[in-house]
C-alpha positions in Angstrom: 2.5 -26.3 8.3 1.0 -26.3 11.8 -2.0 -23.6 12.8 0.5 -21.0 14.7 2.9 -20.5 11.8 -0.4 -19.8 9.6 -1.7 -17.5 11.6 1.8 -15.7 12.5 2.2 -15.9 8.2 -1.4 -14.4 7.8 -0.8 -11.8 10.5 2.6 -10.4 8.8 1.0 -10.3 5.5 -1.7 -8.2 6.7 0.3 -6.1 8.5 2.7 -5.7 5.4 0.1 -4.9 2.9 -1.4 -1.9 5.8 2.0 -0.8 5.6 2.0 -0.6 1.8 -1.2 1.1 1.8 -0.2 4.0 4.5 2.9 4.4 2.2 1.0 5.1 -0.5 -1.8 7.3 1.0 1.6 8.8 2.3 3.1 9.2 -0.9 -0.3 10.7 -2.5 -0.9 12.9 -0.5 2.1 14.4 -0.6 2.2 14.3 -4.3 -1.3 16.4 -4.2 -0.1 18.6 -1.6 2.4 20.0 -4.6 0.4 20.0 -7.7 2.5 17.3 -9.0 -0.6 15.5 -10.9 1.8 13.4 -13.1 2.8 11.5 -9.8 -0.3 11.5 -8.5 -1.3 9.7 -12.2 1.4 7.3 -11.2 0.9 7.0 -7.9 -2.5 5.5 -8.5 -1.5 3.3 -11.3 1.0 1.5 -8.5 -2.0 1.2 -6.3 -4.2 0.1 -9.1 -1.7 -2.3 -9.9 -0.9 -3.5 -5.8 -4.8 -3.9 -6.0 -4.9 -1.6 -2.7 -7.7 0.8 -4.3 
């Protein structure tokens, strides 16, 4: 695999995983915003799990 297509793979994964982690601040704060604290248990447990913590 030449040097471009690295960097261009590299570049889209980081870009995908800052997606995934607005998403998720998103989603959590939202979560907070209405008391729901079982969500927010879950919520967590997905970013614990997508190792974005």
């Amino acid at each position: 695999m030449n040097k471009n297509r690295q960097e261009k793979l590299a570049k889209a994964a980081s870009t995908y995983r800052e997606s995934l982690r607005k998403n998720l601040e998103h989603r959590l704060e939202a979560a907070r915003a209405q008391g729901n604290d079982k969500l927010v248990r879950q919520i967590e447990a997905e970013a614990n799990y997508l190792h974005m913590n």
